[in-house]
py3Dmol code that shows the C-alpha trace and the ligand (Angstrom):
import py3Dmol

protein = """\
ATOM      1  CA  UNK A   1       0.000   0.000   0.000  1.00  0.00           C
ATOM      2  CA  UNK A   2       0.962   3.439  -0.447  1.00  0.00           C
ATOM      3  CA  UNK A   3       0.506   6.713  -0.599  1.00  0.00           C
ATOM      4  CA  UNK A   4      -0.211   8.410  -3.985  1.00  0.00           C
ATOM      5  CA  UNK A   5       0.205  12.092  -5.104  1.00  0.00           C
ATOM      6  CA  UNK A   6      -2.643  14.292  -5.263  1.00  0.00           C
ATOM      7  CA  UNK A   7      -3.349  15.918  -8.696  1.00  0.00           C
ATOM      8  CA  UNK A   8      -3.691  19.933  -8.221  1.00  0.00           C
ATOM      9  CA  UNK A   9      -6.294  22.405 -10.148  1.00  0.00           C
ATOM     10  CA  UNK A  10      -4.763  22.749 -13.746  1.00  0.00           C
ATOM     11  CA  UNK A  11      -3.542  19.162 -14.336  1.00  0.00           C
ATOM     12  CA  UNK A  12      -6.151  18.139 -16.875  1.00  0.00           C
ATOM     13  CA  UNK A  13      -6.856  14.729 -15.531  1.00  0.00           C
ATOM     14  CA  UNK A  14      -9.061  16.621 -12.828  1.00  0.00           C
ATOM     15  CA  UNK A  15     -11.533  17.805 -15.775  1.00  0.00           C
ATOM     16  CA  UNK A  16     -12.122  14.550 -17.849  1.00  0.00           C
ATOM     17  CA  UNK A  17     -14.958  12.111 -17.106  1.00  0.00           C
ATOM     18  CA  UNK A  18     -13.918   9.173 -15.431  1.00  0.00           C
ATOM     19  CA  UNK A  19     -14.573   5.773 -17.404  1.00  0.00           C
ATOM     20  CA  UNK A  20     -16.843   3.710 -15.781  1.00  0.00           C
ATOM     21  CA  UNK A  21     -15.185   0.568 -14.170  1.00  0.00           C
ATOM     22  CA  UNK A  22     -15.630  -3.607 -15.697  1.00  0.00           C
ATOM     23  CA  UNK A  23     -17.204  -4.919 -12.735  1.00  0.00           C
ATOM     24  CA  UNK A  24     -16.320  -8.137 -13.997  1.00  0.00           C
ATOM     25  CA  UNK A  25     -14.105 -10.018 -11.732  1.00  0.00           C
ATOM     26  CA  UNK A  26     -13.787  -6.775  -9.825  1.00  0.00           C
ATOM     27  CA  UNK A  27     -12.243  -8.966  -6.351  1.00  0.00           C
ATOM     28  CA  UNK A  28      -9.703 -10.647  -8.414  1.00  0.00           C
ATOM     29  CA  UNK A  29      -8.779  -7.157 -10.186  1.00  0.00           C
ATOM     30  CA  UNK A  30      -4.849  -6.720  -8.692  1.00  0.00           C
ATOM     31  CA  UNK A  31      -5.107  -3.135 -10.442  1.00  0.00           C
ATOM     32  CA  UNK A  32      -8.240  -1.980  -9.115  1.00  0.00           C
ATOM     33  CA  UNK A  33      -8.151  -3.352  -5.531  1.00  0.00           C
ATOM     34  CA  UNK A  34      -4.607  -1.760  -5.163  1.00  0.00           C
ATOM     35  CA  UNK A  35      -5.759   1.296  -6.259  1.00  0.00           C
ATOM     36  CA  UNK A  36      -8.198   1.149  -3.573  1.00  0.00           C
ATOM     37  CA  UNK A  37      -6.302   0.424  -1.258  1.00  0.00           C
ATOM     38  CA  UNK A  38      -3.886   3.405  -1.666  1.00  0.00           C
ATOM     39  CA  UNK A  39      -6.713   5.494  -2.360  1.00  0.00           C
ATOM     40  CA  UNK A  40      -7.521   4.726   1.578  1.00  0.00           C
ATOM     41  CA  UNK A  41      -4.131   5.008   2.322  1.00  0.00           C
ATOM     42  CA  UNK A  42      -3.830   8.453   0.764  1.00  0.00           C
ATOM     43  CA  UNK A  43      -7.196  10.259   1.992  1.00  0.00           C
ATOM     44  CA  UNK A  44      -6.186   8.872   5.274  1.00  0.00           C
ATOM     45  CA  UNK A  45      -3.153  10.612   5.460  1.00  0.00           C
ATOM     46  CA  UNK A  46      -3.856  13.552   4.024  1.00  0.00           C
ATOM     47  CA  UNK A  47      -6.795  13.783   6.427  1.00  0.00           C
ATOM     48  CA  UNK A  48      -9.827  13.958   3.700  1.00  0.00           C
ATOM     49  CA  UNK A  49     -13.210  12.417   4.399  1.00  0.00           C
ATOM     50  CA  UNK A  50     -13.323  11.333   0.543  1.00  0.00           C
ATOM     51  CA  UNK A  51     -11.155  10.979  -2.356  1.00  0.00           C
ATOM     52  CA  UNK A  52     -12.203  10.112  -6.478  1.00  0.00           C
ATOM     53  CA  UNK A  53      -9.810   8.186  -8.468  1.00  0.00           C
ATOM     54  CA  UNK A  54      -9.104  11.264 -10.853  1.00  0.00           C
ATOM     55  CA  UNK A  55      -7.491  12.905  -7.695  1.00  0.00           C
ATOM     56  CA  UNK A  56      -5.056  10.093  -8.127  1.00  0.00           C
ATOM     57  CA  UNK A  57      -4.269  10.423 -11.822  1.00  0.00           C
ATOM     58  CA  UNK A  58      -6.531   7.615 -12.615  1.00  0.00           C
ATOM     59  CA  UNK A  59      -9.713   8.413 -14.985  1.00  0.00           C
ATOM     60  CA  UNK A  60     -12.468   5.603 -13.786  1.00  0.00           C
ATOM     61  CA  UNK A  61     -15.060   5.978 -11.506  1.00  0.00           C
ATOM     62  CA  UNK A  62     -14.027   5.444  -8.100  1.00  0.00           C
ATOM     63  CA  UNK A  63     -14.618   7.231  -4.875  1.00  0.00           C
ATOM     64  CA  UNK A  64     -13.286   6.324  -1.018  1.00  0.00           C
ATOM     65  CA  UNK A  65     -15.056   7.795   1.645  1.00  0.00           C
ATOM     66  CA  UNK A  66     -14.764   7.921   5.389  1.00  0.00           C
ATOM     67  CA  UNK A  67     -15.774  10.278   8.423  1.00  0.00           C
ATOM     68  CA  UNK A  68     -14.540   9.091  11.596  1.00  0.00           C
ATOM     69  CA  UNK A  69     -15.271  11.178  14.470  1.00  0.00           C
ATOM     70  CA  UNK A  70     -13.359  14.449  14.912  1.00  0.00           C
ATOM     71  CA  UNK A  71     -13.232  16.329  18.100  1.00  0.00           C
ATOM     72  CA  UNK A  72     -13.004  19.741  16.052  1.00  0.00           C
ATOM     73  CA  UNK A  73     -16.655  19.134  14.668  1.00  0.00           C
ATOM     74  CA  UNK A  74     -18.578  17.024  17.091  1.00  0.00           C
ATOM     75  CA  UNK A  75     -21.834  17.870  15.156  1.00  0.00           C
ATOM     76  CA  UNK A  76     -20.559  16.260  11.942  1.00  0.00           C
ATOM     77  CA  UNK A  77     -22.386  13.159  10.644  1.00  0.00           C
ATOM     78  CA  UNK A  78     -19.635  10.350  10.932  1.00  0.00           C
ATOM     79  CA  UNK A  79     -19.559   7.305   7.712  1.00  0.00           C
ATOM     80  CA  UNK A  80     -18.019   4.458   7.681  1.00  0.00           C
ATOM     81  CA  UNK A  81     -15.575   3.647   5.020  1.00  0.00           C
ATOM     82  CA  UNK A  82     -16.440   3.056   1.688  1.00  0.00           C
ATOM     83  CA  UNK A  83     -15.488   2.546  -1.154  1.00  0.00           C
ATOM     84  CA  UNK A  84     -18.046   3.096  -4.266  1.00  0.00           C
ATOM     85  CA  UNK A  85     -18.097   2.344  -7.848  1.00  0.00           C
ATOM     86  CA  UNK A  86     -19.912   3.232 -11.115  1.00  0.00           C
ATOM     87  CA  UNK A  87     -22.001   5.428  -8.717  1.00  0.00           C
ATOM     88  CA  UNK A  88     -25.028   7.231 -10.025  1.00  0.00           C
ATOM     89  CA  UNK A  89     -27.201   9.546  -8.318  1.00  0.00           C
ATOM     90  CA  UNK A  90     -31.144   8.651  -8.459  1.00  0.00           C
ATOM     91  CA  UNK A  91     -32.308  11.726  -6.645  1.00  0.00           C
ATOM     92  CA  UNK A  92     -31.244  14.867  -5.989  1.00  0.00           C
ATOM     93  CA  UNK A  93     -33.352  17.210  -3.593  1.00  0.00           C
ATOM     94  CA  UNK A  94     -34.579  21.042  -4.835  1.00  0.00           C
ATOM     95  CA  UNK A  95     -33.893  21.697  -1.449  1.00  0.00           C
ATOM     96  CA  UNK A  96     -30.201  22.625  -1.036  1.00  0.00           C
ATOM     97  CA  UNK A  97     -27.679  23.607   1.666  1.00  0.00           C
ATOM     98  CA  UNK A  98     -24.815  26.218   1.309  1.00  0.00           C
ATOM     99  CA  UNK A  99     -21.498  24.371   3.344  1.00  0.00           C
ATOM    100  CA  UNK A 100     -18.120  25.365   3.680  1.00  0.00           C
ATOM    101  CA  UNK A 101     -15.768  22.757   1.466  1.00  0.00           C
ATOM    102  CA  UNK A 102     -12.536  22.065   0.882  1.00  0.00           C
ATOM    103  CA  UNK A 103     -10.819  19.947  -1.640  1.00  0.00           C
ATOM    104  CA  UNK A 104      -7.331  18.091  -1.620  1.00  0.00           C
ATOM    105  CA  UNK A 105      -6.740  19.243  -5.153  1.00  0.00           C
ATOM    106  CA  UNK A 106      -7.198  22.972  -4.435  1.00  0.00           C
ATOM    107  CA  UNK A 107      -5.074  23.083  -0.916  1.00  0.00           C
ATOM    108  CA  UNK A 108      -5.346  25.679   1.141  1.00  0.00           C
ATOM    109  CA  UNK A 109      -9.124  27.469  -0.832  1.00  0.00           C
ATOM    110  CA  UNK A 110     -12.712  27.126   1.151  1.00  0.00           C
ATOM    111  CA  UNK A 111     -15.620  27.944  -0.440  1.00  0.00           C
ATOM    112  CA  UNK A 112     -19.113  28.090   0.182  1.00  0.00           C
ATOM    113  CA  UNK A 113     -21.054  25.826  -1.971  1.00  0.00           C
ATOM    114  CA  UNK A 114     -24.657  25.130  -2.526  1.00  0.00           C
ATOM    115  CA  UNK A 115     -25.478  21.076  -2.529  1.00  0.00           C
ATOM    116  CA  UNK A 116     -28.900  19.120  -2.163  1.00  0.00           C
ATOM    117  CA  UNK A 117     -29.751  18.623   1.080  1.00  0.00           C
ATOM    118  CA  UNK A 118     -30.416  14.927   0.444  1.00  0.00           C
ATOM    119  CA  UNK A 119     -29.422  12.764  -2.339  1.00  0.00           C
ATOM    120  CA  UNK A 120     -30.237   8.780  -3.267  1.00  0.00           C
ATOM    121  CA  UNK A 121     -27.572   6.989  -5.761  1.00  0.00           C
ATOM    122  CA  UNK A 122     -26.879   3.583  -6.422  1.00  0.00           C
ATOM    123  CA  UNK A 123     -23.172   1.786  -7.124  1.00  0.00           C
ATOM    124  CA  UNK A 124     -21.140  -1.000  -6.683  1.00  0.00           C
ATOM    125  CA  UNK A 125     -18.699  -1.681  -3.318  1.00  0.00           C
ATOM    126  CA  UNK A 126     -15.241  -3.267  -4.356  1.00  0.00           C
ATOM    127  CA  UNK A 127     -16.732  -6.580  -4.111  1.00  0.00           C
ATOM    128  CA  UNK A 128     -18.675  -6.016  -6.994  1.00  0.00           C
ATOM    129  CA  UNK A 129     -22.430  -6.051  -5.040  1.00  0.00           C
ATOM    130  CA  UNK A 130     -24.616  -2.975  -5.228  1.00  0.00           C
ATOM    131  CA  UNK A 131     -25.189  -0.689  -2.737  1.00  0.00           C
ATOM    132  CA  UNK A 132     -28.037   1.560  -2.822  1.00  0.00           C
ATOM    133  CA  UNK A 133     -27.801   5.216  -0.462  1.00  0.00           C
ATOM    134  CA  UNK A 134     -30.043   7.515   1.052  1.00  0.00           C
ATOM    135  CA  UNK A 135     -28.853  10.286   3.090  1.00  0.00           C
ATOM    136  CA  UNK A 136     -28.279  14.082   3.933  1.00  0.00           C
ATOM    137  CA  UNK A 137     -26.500  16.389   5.673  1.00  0.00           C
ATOM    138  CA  UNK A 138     -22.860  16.200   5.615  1.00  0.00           C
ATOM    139  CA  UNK A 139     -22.830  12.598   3.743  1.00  0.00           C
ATOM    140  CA  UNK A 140     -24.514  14.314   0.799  1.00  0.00           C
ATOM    141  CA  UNK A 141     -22.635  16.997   0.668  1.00  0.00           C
ATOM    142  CA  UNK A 142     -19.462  14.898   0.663  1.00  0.00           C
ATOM    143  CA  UNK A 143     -21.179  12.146  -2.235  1.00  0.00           C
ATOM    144  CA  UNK A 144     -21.951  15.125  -4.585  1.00  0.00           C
ATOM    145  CA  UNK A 145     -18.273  16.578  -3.685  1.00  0.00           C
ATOM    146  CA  UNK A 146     -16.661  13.291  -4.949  1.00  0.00           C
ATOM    147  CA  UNK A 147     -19.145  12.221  -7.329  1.00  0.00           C
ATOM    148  CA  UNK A 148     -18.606  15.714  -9.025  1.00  0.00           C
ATOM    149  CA  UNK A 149     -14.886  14.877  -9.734  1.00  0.00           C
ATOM    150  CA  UNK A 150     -15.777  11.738 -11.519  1.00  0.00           C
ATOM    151  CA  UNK A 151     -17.288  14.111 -14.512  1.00  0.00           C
ATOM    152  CA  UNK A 152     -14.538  16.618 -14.362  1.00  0.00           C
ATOM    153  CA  UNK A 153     -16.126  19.118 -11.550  1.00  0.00           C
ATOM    154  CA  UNK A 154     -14.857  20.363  -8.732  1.00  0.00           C
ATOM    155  CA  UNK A 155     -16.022  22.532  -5.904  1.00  0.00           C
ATOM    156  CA  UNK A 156     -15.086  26.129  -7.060  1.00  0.00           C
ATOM    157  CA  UNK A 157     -17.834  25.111 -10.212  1.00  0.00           C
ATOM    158  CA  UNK A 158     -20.353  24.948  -7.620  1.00  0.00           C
ATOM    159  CA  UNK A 159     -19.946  28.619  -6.178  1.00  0.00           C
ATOM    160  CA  UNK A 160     -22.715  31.335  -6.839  1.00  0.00           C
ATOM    161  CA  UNK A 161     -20.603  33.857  -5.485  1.00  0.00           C
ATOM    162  CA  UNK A 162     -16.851  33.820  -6.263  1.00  0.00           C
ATOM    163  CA  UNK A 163     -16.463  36.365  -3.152  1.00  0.00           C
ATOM    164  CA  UNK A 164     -16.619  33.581  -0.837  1.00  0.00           C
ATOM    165  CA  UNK A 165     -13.629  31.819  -1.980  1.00  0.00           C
ATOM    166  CA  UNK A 166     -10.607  32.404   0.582  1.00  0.00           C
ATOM    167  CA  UNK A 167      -7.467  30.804   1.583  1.00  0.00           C
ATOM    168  CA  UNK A 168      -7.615  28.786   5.046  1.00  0.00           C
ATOM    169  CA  UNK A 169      -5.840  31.639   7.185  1.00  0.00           C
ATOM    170  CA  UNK A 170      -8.474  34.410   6.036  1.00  0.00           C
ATOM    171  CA  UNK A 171     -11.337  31.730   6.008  1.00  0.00           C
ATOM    172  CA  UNK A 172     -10.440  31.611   9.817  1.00  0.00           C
ATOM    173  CA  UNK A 173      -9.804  35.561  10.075  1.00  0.00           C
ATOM    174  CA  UNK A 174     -13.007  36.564   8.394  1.00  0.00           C
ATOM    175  CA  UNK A 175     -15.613  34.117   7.872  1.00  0.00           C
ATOM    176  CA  UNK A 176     -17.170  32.363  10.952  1.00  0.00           C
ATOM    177  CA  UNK A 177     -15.437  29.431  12.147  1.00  0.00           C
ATOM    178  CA  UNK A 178     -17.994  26.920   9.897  1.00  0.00           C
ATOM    179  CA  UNK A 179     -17.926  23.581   9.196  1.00  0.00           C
ATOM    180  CA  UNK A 180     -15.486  22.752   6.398  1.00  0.00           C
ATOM    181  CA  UNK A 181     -15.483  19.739   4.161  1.00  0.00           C
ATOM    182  CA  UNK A 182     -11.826  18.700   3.136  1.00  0.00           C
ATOM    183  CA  UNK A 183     -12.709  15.916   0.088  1.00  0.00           C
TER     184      UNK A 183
END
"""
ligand_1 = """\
1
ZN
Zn -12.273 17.356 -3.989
"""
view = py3Dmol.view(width=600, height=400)
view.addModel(protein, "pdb")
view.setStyle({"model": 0}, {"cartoon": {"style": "trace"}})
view.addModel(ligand_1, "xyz")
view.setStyle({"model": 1}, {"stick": {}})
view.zoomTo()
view.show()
């Protein structure tokens, strides 16, 4: 296992759609399960709650995610790890929610992004069996987050208002000590 290097805003691979993954097989896939793995490895270390294959160099549609609980934001939804493939959402609400994100391909920027409050998909674990969600709140944020970068989106696309993009150390100056999504 290791731990892999993080594409940054501008290298290209971050704006292509992902290719959808051959579930065929998909346990006895050396590639794809060690991919996996050092997906976990990586968001783990660099202290995400989600990571998408494309963040990795790697153009197919996978996305780790995991929330364990943090002292800093005891209100925060906690997930387990997961790891999802092929996802696609089924329902997106009207209803949205404006959150503070962050994104390990844009280190150091916040921004305050609009996302359905709740959100249904469907996908495949790395075992190859289909897993169906339903969920809000932080979790759906954090789905649309890394879903997003599957099809070549990420967070700063989201914005209505480009004002509220800031740096960490200003984010902390000036805005109010929010919530922030790191994925
Ligand atoms: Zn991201």
């Amino acid at each position: 296992m290791a731990v892999l290097k993080v594409a940054r805003l501008g290298d290209p691979i971050l704006r292509q759609i992902a290719k959808p993954v051959n579930l065929e097989n998909i346990r006895d896939n050396k590639d794809i399960q060690l991919l996996i793995d050092d997906m976990i490895d990586t968001m783990r270390m660099e202290k995400g709650v989600g990571l998408a294959a494309p963040q990795v160099s790697r153009s197919i549609q996978v996305v780790v995610l995991e929330c364990a609980g943090s002292e800093r934001y005891p209100d925060r939804n906690e997930f387990p790890l997961m790891t999802l493939i092929n996802p696609v959402f089924t329902k997106y609400s009207e209803e949205t929610v404006s959150g503070w994100e962050g994104c390990l391909s844009l280190p150091g920027l916040r921004g305050l992004v609009p996302r359905s409050r709740e959100v249904a998909l469907e996908a495949y674990n790395r075992m190859g069996e289909k897993v169906f969600i339903e969920t809000d709140g932080f979790f759906a944020i954090a789905l649309q987050h890394e879903i997003d970068h599957l099809n070549g989106i990420v967070f700063v696309d989201r914005m209505t208002d480009l004002a509220k993009l800031s740096y960490q150390e200003e984010f902390e100056t000036y805005w109010m000590k929010e919530d922030v999504i790191e994925v």
